[in-house]
VOKOL-731004 format. One record per residue (C-alpha): x, y, z negated; residue number from 0; residue in three letters. Coordinates in steps of 0.02 Angstrom, whole numbers, padded with zeros to 5 digits, m for minus. Example, Ala and Ser with C-alpha at 12.3 -4.5 7.8 and 13.67 -1.06 7.14 Angstrom:
REM residues 2
<rec east="00615" north="m00225" up="m00390" i="0" aa="ALA"/>
<rec east="00684" north="m00053" up="m00357" i="1" aa="SER"/>
This chain:
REM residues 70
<rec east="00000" north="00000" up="00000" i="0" aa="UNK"/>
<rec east="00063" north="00162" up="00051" i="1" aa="UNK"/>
<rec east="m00003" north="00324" up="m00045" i="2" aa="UNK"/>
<rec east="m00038" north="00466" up="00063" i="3" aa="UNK"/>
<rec east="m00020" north="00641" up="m00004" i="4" aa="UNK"/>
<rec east="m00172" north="00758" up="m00021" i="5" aa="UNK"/>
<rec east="m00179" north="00932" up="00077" i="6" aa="UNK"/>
<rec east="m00089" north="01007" up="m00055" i="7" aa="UNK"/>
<rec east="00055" north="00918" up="m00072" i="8" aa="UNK"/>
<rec east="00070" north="00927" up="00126" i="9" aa="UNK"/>
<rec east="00060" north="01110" up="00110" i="10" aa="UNK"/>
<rec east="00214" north="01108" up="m00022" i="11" aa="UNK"/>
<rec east="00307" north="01009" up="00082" i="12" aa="UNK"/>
<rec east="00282" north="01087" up="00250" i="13" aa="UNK"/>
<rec east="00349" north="01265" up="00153" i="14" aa="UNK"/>
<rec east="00485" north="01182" up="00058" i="15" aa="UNK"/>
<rec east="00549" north="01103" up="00230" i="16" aa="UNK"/>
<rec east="00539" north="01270" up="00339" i="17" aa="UNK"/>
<rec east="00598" north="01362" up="00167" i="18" aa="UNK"/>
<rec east="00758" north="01256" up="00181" i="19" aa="UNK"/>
<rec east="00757" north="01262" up="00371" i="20" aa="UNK"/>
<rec east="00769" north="01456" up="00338" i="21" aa="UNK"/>
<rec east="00897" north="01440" up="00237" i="22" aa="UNK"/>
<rec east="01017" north="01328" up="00303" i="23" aa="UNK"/>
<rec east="01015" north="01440" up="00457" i="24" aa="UNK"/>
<rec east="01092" north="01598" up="00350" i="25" aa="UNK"/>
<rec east="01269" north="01629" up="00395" i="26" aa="UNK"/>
<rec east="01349" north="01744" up="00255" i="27" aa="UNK"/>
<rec east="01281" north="01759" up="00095" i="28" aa="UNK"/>
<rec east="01216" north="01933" up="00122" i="29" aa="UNK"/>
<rec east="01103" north="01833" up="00252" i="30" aa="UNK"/>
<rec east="01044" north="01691" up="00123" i="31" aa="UNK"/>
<rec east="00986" north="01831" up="m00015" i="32" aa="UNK"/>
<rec east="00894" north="01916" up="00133" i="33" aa="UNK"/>
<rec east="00790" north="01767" up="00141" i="34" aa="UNK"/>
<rec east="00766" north="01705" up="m00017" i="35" aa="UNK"/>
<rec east="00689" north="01889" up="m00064" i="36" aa="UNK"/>
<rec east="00576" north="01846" up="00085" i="37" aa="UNK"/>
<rec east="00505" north="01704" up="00029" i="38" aa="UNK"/>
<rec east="00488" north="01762" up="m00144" i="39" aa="UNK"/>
<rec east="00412" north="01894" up="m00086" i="40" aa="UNK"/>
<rec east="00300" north="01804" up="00038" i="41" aa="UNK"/>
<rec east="00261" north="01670" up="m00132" i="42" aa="UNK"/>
<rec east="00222" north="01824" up="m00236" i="43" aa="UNK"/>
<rec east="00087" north="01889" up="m00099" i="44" aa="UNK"/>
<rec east="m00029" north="01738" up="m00122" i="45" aa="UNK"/>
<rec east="m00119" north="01611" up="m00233" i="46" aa="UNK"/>
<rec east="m00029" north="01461" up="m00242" i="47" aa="UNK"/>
<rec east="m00178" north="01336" up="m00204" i="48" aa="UNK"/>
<rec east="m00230" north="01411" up="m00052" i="49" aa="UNK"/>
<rec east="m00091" north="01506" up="00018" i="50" aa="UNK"/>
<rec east="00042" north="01425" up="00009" i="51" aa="UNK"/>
<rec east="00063" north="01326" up="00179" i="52" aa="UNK"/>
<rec east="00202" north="01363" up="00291" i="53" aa="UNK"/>
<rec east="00088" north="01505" up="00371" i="54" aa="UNK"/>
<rec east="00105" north="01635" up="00226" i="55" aa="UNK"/>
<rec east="00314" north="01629" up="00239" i="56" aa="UNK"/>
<rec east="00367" north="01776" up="00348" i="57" aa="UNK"/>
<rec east="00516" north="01744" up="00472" i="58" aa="UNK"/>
<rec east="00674" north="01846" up="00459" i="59" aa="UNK"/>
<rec east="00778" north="01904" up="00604" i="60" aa="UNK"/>
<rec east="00970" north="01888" up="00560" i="61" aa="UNK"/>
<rec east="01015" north="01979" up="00723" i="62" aa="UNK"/>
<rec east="01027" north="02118" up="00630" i="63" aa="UNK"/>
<rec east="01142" north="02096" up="00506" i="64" aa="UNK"/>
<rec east="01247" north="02021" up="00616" i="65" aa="UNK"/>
<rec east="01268" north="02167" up="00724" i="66" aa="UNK"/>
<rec east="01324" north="02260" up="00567" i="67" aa="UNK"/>
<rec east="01431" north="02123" up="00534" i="68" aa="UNK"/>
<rec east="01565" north="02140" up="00676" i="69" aa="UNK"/>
């Protein structure tokens, strides 16, 4: 028998995947704080029962700071 999660637990997994997708992507550490305040700050804007799915995290474009960078 294999247990399948409910709808919330497939919402917390979907953001914890694309949270660490984010992440891993961040190439200085300047970059990595730039998204963690993102998705604390996208977590903050919602309840955590019903918005908490992979939709409510914001994307963050790095271009930026890597312009500044070089």
């Amino acid at each position: 028998m294999s247990a399948t999660p409910d709808q919330t637990t497939t919402k917390f997994l979907q953001a914890k995947s694309t949270a660490s997708v984010m992440l891993a992507q961040a190439n200085t550490m300047k970059e990595y704080k730039k998204i963690i305040v993102v998705l604390l700050s996208s977590k903050d804007s919602g309840s955590e029962d019903e918005k908490s799915s992979t939709s409510s995290i914001k994307t963050v474009d790095l271009a930026d700071d890597k312009m500044m960078q070089r």
